[in-house]
C-alpha positions in Angstrom: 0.0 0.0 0.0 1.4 3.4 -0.6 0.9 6.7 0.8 0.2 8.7 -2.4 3.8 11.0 -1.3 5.6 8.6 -3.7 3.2 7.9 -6.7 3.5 10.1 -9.4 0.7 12.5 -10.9 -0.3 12.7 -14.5 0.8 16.1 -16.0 -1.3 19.0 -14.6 -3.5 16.4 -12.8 -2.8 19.0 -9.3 -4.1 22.0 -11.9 -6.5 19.7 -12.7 -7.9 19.1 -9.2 -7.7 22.3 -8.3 -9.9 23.1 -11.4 -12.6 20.5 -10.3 -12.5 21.9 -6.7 -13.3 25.3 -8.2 -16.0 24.2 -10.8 -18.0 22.7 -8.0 -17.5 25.4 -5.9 -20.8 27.7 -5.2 -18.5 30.6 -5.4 -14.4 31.9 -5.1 -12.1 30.2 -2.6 -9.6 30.3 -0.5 -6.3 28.5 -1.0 -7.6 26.4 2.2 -11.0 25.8 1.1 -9.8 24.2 -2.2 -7.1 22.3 0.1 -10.3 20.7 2.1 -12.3 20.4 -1.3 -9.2 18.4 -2.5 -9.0 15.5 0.2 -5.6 14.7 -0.3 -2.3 15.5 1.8 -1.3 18.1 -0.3 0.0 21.3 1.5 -2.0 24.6 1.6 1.0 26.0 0.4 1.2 23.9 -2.9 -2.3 24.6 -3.1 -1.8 28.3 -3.3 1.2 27.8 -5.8 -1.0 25.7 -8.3 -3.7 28.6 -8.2 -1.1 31.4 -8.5 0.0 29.6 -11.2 -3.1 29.3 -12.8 -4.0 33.1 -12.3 -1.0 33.5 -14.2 -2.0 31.2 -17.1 -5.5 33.6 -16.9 -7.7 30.2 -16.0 -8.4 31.9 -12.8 -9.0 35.0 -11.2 -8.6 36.1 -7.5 -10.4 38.9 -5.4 -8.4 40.1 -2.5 -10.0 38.7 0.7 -8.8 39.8 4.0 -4.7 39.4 3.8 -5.2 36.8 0.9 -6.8 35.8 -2.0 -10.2 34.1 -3.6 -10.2 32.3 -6.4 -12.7 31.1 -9.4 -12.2 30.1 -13.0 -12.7 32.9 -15.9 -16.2 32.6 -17.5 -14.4 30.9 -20.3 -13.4 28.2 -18.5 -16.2 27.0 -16.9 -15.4 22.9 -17.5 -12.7 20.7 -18.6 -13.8 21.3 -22.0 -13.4 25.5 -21.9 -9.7 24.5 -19.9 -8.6 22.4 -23.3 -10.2 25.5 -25.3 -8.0 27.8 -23.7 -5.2 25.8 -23.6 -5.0 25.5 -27.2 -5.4 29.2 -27.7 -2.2 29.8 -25.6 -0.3 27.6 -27.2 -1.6 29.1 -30.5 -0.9 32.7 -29.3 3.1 31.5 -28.4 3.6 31.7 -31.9 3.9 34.2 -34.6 3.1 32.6 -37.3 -0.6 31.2 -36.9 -1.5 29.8 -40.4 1.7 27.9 -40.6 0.6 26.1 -36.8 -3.1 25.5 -38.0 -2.2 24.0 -41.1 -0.1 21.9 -39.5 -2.5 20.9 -36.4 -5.3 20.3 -39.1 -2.6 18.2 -41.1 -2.3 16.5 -37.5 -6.3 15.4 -37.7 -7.7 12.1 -37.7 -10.7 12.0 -40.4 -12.6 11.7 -37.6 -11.7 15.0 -36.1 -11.3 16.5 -39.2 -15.0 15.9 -40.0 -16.1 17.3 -36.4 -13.8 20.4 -37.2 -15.1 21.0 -40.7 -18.9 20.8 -39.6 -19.0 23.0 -36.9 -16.8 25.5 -39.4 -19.8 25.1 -42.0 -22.3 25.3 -39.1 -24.2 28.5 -38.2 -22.9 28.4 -35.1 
C-alpha cells in the first residue's frame, strides 16, 4: 500500500484538481477551502502555488480577501472542456506565425476529427 507521497501524478493532474475543486464550488475560494475540497495530503502551500500559477495562465481570477486571496475560474473556463479551449489558444498565441501552426495541427487530424472540425466550421454556429 502506498501513501500517495511517492506515486507520481499525470501532468497537470494538481491543476486539474484544483480546477474540479473550483467548478463545483458555489462561489471563489480560499487556497484552504480548495485544500479541504481536494482530500488529499497536499500542503495549503502547494495549493496556493497551483492557483497562483493558474491566475498566471489567466484560467483563474482572485479577489483580495482579507490578507489573501479568492479564487474562481474565468467565464471561459467554466469545465474541462473550456480549460482544453483555452489551452489551445495559448499555445496558439506563443507563436507568430498562426496559419503555418493550423495548417499543420489540421494536417495532425484524424478523419474523424477533421469531419467534427469542418462541420462545426460550416455550421451557423
Amino acid at each position: 500500500m502506498t501513501d500517495g507521497k511517492d506515486e507520481r501524478r499525470p501532468a497537470g493532474g494538481l491543476e486539474a484538481s484544483v480546477m474540479a475543486a473550483l467548478w463545483a464550488a458555489d462561489g471563489p475560494l480560499t487556497p484552504g477551502q480548495v485544500q479541504s475540497g481536494l482530500g488529499t495530503d497536499l500542503a495549503r502551500t502547494t495549493v496556493t502555488t497551483i492557483l497562483s500559477r493558474l491566475h498566471d495562465k489567466g484560467v483563474v481570477e482572485r479577489q483580495r480577501r482579507g490578507r489573501g486571496f479568492v479564487y474562481f475560474p474565468v467565464r471561459e473556463v467554466q469545465d474541462a472542456h473550456g480549460l482544453t479551449a483555452r489551452r489551445m489558444h495559448t499555445e496558439l498565441d506563443r507563436d507568430s506565425d498562426r496559419q503555418t501552426v493550423l495548417a499543420r495541427f489540421v494536417a495532425q487530424l484524424n478523419p474523424d476529427d477533421e469531419r467534427i472540425l469542418r462541420d462545426l466550421l460550416e455550421s451557423d454556429g
